[in-house]
PDB file of N, CA, C, O and CB in Angstrom:
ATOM      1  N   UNK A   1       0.815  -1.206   0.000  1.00  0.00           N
ATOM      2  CA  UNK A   1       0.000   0.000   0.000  1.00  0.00           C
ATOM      3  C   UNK A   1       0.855   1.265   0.000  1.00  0.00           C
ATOM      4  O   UNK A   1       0.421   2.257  -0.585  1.00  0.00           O
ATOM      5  CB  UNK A   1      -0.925   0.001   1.202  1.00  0.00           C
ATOM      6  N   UNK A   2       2.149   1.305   0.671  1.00  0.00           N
ATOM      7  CA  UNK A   2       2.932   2.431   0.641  1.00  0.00           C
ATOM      8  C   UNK A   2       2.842   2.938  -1.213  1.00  0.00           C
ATOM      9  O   UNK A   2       2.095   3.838  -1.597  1.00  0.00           O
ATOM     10  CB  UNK A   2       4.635   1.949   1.337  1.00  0.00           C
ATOM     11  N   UNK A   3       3.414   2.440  -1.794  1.00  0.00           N
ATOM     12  CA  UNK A   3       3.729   2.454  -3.046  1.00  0.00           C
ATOM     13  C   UNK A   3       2.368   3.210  -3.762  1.00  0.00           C
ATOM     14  O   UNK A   3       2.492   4.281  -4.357  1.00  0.00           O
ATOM     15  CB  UNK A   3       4.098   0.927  -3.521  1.00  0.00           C
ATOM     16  N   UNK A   4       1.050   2.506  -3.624  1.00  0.00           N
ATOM     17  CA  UNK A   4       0.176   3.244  -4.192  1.00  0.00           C
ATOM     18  C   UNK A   4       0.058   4.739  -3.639  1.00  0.00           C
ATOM     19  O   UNK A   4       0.018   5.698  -4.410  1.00  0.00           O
ATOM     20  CB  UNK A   4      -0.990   2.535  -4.102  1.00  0.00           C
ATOM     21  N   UNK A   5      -0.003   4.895  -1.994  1.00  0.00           N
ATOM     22  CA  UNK A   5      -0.085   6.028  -1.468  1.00  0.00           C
ATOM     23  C   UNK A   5       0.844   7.241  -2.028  1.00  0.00           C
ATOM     24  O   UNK A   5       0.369   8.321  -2.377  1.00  0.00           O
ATOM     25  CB  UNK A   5       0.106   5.757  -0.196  1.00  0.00           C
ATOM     26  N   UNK A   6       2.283   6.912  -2.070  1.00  0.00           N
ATOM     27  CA  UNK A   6       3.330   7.622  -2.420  1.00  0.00           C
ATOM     28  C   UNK A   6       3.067   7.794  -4.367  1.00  0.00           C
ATOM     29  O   UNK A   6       3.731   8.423  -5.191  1.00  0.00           O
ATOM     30  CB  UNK A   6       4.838   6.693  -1.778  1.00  0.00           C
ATOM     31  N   UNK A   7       1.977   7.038  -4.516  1.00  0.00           N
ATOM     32  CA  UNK A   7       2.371   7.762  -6.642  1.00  0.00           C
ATOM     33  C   UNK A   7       1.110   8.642  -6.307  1.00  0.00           C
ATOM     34  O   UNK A   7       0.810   9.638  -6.965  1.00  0.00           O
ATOM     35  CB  UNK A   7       2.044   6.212  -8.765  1.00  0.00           C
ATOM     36  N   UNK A   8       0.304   8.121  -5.075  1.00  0.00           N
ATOM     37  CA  UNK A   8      -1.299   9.367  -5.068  1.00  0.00           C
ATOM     38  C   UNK A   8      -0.612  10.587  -4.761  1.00  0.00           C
ATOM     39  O   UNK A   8      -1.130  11.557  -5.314  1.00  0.00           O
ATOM     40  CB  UNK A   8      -2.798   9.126  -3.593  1.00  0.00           C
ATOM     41  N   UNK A   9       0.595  10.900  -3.908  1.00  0.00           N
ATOM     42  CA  UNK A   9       0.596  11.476  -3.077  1.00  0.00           C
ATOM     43  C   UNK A   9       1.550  12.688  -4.010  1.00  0.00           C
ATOM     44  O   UNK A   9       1.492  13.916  -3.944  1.00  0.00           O
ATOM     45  CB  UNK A   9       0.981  10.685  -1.781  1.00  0.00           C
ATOM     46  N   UNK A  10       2.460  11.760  -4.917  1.00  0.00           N
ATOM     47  CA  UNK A  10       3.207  12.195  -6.024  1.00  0.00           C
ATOM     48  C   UNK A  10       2.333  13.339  -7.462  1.00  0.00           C
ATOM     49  O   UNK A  10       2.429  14.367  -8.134  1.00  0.00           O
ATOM     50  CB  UNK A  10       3.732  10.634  -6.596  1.00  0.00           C
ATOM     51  N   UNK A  11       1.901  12.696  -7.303  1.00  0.00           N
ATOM     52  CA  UNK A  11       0.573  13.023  -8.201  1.00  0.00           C
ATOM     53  C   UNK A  11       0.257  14.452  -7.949  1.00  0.00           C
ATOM     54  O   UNK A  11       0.559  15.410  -8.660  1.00  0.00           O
ATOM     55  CB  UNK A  11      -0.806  12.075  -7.802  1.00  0.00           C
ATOM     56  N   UNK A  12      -0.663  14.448  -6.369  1.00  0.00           N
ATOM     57  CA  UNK A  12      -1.176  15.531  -6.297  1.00  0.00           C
ATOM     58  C   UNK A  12      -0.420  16.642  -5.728  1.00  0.00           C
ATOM     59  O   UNK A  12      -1.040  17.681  -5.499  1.00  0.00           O
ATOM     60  CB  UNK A  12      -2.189  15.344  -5.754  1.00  0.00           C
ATOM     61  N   UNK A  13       0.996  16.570  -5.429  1.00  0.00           N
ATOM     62  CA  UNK A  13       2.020  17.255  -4.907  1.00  0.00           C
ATOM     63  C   UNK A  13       2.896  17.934  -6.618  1.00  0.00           C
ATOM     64  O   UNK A  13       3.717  18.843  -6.502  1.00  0.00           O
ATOM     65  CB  UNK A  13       3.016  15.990  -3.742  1.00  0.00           C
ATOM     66  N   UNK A  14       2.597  17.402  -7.930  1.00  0.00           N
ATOM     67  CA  UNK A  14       2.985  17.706  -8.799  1.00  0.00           C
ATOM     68  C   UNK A  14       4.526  17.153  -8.614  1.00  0.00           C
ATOM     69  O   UNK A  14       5.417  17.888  -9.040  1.00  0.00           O
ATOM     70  CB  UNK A  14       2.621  19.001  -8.994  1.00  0.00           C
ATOM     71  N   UNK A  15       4.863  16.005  -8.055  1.00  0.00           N
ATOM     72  CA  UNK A  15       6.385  15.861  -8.294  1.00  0.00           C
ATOM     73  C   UNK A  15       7.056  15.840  -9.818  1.00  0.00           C
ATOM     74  O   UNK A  15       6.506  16.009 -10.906  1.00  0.00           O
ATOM     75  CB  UNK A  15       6.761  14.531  -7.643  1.00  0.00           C
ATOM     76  N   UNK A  16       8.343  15.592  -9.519  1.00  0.00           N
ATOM     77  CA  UNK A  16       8.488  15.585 -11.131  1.00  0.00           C
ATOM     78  C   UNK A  16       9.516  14.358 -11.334  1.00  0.00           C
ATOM     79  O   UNK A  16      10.355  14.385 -12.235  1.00  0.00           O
ATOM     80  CB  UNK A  16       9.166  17.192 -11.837  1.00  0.00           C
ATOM     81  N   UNK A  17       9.384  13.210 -10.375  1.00  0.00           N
ATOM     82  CA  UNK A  17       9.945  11.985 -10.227  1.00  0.00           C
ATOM     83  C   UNK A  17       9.365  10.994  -9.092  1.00  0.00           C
ATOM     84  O   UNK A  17       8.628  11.511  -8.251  1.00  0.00           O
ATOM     85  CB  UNK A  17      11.303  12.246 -10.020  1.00  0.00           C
ATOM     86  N   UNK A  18       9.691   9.334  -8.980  1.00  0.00           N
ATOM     87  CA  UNK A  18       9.140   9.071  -7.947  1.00  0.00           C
ATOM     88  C   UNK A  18       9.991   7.668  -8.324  1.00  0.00           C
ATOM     89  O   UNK A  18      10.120   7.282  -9.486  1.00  0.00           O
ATOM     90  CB  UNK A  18       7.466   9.289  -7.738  1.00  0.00           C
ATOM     91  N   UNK A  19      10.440   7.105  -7.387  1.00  0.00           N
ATOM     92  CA  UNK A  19      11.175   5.538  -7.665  1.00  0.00           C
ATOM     93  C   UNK A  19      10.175   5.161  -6.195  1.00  0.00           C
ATOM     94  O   UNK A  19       9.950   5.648  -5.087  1.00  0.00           O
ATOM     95  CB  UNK A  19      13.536   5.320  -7.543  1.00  0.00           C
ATOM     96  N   UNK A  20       9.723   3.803  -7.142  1.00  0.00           N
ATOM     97  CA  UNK A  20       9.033   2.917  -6.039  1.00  0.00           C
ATOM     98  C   UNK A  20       9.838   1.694  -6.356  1.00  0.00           C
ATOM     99  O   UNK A  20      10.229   1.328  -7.464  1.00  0.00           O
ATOM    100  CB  UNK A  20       7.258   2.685  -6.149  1.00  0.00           C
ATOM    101  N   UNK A  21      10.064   0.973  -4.879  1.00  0.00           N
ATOM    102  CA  UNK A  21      10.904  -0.382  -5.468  1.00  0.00           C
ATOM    103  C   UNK A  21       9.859  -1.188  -4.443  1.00  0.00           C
ATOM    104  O   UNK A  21       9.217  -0.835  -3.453  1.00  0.00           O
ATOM    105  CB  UNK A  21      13.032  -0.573  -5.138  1.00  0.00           C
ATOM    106  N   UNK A  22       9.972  -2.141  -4.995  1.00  0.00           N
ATOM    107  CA  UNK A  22       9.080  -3.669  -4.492  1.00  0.00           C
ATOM    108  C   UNK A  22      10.068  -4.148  -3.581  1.00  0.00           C
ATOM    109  O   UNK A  22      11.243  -4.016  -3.924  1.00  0.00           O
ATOM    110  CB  UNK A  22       8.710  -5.042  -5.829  1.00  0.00           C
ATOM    111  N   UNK A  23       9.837  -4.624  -2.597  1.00  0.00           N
ATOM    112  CA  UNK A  23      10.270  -5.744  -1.856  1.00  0.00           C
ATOM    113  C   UNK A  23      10.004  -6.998  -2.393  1.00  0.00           C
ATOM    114  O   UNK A  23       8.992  -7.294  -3.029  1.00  0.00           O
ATOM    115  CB  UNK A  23       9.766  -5.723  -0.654  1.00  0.00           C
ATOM    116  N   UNK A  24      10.936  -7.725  -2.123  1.00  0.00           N
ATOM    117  CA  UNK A  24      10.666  -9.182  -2.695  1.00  0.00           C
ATOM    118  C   UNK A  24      10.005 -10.123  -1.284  1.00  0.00           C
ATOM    119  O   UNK A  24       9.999  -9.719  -0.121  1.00  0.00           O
ATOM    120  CB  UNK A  24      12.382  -9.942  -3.369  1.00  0.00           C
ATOM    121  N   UNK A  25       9.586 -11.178  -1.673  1.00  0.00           N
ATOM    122  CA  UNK A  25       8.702 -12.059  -0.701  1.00  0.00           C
ATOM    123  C   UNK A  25       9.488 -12.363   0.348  1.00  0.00           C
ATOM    124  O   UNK A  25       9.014 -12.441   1.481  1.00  0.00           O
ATOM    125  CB  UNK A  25       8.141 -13.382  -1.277  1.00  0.00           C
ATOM    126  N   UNK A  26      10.837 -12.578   0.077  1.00  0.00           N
ATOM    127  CA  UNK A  26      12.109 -12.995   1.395  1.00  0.00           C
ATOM    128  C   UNK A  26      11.845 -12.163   2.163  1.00  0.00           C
ATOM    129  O   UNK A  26      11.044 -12.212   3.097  1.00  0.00           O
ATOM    130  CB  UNK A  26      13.800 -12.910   1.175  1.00  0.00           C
ATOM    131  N   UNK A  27      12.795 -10.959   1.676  1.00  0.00           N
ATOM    132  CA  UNK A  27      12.802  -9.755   2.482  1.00  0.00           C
ATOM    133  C   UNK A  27      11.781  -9.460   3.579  1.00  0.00           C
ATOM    134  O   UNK A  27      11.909  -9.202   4.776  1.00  0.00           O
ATOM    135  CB  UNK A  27      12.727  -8.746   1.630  1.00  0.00           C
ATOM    136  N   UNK A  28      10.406  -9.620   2.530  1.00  0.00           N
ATOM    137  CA  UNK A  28       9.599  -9.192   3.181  1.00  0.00           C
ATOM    138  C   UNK A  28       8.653  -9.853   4.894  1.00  0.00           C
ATOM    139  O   UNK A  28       7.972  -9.390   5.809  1.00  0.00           O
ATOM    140  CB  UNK A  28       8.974  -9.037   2.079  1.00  0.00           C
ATOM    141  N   UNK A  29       9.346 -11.457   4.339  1.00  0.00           N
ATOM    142  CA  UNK A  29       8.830 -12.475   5.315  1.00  0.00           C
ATOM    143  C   UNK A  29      10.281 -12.011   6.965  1.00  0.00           C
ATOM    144  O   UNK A  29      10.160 -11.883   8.184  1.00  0.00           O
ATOM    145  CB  UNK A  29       8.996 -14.626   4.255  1.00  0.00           C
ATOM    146  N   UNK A  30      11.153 -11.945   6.233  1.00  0.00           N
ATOM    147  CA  UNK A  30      12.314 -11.689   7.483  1.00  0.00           C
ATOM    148  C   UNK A  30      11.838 -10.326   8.373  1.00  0.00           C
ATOM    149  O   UNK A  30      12.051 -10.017   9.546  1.00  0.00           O
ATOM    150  CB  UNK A  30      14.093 -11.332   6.718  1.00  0.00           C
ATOM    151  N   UNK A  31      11.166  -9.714   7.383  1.00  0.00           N
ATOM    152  CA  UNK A  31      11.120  -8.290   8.419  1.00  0.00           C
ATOM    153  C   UNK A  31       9.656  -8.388   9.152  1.00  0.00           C
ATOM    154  O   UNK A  31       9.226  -7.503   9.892  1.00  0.00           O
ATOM    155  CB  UNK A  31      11.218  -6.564   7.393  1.00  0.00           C
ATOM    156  N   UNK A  32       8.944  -9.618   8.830  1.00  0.00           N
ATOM    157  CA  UNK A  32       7.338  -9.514   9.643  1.00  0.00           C
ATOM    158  C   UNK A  32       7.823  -9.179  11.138  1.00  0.00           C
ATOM    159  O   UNK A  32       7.085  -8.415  11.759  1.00  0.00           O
ATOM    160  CB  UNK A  32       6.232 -11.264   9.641  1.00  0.00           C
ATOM    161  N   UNK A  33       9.139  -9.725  11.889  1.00  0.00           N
ATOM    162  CA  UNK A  33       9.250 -10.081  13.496  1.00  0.00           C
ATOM    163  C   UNK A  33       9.164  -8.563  13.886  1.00  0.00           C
ATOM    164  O   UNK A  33       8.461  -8.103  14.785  1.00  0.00           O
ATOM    165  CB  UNK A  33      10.861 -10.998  14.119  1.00  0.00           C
ATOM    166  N   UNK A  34      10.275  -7.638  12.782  1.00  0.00           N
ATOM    167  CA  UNK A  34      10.360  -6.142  13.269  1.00  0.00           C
ATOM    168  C   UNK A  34       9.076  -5.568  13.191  1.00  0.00           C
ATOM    169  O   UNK A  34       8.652  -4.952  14.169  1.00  0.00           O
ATOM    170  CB  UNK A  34      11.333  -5.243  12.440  1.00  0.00           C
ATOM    171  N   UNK A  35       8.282  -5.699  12.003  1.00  0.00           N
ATOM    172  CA  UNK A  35       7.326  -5.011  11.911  1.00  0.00           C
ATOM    173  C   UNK A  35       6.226  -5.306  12.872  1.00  0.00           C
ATOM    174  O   UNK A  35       5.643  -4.390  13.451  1.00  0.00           O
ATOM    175  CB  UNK A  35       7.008  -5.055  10.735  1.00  0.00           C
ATOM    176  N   UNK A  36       5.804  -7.073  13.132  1.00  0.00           N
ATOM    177  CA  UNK A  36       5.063  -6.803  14.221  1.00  0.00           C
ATOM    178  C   UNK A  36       5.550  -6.334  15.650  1.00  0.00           C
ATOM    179  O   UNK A  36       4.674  -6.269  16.512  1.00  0.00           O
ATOM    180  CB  UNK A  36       4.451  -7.829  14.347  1.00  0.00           C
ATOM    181  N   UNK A  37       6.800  -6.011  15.990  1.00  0.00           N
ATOM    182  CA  UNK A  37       7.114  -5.484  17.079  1.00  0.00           C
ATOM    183  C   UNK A  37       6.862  -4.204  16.990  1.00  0.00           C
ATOM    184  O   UNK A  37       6.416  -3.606  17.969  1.00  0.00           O
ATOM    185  CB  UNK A  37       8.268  -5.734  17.434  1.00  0.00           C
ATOM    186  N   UNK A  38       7.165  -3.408  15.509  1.00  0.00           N
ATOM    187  CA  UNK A  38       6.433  -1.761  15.498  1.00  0.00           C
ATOM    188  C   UNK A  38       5.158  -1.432  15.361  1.00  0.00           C
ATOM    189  O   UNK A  38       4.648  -0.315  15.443  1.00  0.00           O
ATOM    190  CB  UNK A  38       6.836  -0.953  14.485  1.00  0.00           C
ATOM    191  N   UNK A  39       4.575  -2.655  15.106  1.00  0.00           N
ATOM    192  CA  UNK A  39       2.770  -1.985  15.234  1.00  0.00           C
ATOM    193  C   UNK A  39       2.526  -2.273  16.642  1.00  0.00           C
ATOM    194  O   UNK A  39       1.763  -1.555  17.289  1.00  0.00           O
ATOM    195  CB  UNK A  39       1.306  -2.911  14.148  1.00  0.00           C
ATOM    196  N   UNK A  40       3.086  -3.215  17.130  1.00  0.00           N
ATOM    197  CA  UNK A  40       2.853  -3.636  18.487  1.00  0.00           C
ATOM    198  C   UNK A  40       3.028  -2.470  19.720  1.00  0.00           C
ATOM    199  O   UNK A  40       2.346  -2.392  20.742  1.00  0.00           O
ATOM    200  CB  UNK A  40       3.851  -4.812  18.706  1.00  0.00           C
ATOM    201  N   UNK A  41       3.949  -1.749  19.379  1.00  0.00           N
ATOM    202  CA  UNK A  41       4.649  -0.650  20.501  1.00  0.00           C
ATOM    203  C   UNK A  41       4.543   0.914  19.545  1.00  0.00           C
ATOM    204  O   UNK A  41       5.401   1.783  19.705  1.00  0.00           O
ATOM    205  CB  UNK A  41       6.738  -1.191  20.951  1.00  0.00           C
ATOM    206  N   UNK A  42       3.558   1.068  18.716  1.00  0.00           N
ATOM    207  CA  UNK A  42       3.259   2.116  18.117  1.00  0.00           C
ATOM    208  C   UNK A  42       2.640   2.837  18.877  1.00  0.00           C
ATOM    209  O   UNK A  42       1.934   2.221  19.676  1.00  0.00           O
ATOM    210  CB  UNK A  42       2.708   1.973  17.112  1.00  0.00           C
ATOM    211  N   UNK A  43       2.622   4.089  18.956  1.00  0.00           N
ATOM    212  CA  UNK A  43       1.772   5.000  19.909  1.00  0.00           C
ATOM    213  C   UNK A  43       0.104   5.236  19.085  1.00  0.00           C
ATOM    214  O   UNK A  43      -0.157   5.157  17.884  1.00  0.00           O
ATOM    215  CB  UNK A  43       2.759   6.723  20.127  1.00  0.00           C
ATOM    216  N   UNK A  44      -0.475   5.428  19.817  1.00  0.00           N
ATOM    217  CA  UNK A  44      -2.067   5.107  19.744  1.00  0.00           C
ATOM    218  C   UNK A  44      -2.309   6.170  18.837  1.00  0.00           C
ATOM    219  O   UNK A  44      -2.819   6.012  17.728  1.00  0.00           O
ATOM    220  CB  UNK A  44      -3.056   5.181  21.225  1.00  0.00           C
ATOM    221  N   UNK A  45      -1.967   7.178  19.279  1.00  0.00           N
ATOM    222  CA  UNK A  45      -2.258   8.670  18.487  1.00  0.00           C
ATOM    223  C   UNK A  45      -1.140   9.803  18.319  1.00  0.00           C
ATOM    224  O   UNK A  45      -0.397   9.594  19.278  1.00  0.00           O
ATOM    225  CB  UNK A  45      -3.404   9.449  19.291  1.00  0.00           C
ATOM    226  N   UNK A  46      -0.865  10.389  17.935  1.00  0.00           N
ATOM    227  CA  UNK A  46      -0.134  11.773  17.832  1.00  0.00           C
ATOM    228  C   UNK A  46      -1.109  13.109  17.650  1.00  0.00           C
ATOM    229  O   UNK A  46      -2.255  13.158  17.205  1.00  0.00           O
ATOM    230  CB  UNK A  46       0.876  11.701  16.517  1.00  0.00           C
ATOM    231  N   UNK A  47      -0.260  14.168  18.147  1.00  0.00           N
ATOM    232  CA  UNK A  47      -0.582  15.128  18.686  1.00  0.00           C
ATOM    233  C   UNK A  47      -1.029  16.097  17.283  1.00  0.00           C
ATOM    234  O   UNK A  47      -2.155  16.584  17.172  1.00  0.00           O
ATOM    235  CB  UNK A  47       0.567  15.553  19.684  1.00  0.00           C
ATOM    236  N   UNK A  48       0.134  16.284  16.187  1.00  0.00           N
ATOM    237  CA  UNK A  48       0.891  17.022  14.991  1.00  0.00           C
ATOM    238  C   UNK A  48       1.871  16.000  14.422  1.00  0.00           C
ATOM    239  O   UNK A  48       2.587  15.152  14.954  1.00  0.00           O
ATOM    240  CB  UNK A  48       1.748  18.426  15.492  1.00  0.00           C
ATOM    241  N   UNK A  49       1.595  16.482  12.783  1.00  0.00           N
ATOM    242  CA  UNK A  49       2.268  15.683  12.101  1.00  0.00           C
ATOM    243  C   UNK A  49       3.678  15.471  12.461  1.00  0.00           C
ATOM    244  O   UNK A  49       4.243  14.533  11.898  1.00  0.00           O
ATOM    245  CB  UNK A  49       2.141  16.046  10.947  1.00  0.00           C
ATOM    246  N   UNK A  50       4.455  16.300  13.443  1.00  0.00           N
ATOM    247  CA  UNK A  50       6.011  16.896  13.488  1.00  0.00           C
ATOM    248  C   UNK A  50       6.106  15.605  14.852  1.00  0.00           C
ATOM    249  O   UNK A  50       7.112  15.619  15.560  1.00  0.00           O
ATOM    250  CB  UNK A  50       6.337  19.166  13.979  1.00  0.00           C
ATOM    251  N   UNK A  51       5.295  14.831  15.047  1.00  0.00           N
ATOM    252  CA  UNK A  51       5.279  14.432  16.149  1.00  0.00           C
ATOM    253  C   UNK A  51       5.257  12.620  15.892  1.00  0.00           C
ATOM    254  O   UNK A  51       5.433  11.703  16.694  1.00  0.00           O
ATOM    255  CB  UNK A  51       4.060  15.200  16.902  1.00  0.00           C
ATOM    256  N   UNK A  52       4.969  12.619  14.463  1.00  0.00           N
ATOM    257  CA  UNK A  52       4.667  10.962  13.984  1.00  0.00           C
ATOM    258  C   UNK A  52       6.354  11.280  13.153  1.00  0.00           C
ATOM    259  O   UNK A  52       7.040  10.306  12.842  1.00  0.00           O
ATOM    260  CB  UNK A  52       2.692  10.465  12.588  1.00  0.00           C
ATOM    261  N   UNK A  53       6.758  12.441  12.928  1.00  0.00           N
ATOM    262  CA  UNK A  53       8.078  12.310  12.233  1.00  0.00           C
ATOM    263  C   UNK A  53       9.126  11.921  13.008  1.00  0.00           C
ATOM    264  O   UNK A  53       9.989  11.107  12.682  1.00  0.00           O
ATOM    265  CB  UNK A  53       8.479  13.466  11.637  1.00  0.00           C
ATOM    266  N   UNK A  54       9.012  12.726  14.413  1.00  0.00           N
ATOM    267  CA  UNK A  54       9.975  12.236  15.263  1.00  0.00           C
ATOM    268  C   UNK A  54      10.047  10.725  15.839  1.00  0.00           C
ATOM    269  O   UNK A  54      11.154  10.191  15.895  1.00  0.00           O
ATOM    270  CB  UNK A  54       9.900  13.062  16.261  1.00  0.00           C
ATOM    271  N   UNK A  55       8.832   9.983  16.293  1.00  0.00           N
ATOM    272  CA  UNK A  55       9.107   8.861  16.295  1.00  0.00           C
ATOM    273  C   UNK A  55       9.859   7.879  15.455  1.00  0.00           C
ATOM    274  O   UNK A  55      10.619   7.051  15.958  1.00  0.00           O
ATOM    275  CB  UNK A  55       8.306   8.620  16.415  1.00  0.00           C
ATOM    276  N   UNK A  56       9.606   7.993  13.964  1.00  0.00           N
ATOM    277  CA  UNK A  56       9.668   7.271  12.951  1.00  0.00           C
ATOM    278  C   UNK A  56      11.297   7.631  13.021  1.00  0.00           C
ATOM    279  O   UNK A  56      12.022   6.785  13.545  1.00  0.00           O
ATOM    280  CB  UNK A  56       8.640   7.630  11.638  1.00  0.00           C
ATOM    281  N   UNK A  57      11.819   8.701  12.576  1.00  0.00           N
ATOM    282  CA  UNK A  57      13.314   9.170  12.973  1.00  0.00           C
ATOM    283  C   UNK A  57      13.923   8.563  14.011  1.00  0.00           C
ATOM    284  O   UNK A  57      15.109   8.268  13.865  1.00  0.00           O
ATOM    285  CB  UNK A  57      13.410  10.528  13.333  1.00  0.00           C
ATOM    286  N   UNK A  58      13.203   8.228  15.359  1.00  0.00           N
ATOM    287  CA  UNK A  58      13.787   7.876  17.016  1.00  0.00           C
ATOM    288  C   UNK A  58      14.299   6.528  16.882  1.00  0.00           C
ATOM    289  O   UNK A  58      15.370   6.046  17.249  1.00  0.00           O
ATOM    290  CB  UNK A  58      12.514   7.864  18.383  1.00  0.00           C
ATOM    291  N   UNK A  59      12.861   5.796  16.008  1.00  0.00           N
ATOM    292  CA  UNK A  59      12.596   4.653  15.957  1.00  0.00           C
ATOM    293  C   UNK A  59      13.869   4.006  14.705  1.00  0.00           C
ATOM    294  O   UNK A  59      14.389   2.920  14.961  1.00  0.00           O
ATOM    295  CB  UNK A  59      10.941   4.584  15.657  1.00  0.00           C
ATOM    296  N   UNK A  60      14.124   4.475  13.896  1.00  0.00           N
ATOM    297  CA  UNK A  60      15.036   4.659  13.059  1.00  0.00           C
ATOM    298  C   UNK A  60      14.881   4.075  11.824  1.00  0.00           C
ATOM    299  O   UNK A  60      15.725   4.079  10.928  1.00  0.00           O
ATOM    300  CB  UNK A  60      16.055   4.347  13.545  1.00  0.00           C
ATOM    301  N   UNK A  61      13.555   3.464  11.781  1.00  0.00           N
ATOM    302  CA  UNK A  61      12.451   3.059  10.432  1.00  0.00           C
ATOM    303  C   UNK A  61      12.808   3.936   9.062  1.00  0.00           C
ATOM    304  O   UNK A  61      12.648   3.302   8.018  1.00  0.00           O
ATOM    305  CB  UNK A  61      10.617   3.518  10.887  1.00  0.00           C
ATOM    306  N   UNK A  62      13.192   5.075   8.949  1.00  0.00           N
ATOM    307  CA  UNK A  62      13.473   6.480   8.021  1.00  0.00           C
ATOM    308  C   UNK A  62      14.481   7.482   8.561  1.00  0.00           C
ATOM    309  O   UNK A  62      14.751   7.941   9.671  1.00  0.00           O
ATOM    310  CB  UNK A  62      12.104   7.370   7.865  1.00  0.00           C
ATOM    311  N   UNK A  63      14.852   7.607   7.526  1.00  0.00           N
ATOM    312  CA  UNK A  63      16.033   8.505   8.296  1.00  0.00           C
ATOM    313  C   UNK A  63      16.524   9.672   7.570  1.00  0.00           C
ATOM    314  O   UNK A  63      17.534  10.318   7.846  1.00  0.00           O
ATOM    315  CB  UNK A  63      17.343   7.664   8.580  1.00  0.00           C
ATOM    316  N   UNK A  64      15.713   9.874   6.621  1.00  0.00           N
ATOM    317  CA  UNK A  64      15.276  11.145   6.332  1.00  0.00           C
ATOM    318  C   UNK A  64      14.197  12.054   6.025  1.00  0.00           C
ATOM    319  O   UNK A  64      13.344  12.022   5.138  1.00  0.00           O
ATOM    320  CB  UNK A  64      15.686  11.272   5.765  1.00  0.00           C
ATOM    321  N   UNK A  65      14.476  13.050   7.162  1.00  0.00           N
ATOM    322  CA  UNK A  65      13.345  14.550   7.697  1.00  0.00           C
ATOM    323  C   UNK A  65      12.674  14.664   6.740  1.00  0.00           C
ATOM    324  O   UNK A  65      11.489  14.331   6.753  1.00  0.00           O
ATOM    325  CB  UNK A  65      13.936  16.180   8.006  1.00  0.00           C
ATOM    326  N   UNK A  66      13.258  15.151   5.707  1.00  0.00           N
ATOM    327  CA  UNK A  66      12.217  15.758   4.582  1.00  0.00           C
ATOM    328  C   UNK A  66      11.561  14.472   3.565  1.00  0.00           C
ATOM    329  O   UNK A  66      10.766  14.834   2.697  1.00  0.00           O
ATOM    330  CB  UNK A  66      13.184  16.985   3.480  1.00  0.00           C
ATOM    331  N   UNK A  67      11.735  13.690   3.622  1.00  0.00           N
ATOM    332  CA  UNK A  67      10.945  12.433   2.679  1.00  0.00           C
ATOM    333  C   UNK A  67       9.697  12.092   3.994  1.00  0.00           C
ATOM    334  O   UNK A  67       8.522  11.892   3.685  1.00  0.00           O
ATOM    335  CB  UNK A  67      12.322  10.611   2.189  1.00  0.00           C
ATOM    336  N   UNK A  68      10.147  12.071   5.369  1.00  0.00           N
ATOM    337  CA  UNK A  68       8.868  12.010   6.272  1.00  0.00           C
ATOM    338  C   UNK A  68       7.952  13.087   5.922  1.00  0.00           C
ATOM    339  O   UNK A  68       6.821  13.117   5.437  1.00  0.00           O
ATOM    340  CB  UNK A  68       9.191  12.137   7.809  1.00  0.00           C
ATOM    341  N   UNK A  69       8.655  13.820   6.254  1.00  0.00           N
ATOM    342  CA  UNK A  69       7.812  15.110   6.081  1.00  0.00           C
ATOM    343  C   UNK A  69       6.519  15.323   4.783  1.00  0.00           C
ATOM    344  O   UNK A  69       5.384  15.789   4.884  1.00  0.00           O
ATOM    345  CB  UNK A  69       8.987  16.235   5.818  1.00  0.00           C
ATOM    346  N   UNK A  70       7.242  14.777   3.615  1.00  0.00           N
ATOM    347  CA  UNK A  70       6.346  14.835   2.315  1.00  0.00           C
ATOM    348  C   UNK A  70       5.109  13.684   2.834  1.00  0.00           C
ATOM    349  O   UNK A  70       3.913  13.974   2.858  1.00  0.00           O
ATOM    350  CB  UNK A  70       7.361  14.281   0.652  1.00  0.00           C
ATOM    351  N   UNK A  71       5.682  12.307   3.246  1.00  0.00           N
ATOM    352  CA  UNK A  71       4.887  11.346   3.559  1.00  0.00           C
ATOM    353  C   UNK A  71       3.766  11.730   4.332  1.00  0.00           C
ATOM    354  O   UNK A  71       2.646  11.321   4.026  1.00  0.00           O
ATOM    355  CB  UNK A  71       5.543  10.439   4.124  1.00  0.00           C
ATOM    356  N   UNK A  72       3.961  12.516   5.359  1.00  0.00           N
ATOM    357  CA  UNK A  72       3.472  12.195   6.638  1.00  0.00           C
ATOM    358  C   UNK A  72       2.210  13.525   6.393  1.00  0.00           C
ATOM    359  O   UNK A  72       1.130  13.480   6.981  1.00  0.00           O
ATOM    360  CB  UNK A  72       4.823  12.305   8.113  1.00  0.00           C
ATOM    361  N   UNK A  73       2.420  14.150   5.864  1.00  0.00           N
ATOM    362  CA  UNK A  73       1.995  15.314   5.210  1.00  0.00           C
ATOM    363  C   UNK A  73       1.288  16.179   6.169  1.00  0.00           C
ATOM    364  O   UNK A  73       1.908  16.830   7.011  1.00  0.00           O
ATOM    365  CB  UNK A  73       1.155  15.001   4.054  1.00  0.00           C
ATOM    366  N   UNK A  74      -0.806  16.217   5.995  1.00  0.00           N
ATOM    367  CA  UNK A  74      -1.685  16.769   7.188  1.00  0.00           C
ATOM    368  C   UNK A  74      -1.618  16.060   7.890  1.00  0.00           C
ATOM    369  O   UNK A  74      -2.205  16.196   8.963  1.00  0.00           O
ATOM    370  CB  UNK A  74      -2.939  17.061   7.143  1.00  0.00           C
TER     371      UNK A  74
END
């Protein structure tokens, strides 16, 4: 779902590029343990968008400000 979100998001932001890469099925099966440990210990709500950036940064999931920032948007 990232992938669709990020060409909607591309779209209506007028970018003027966008690389989406697929994960392959491996990859993707090795990282279920991390990922259910980050939905697991995700915070319920945030306050402001500046506030789901800093986690994601803390957490170290992304690690760059301004690509959150586009993501994370209102």
């Amino acid at each position: 779902m990232g992938g669709a979100i990020a060409t909607h998001l591309a779209k209506e932001r007028e970018v003027s590029g966008l690389l989406v890469i697929d994960v392959v099925e491996g990859t993707a099966l090795e990282a279920l343990e991390f990922m259910e440990g980050m939905a697991t210990n995700r915070k319920k709500s945030f306050t402001d968008p500046s506030e789901v950036i800093d986690w994601y940064l803390k957490g170290g999931m992304v690690k760059n400000r301004e690509s959150l920032r586009m993501t994370v948007g209102g």
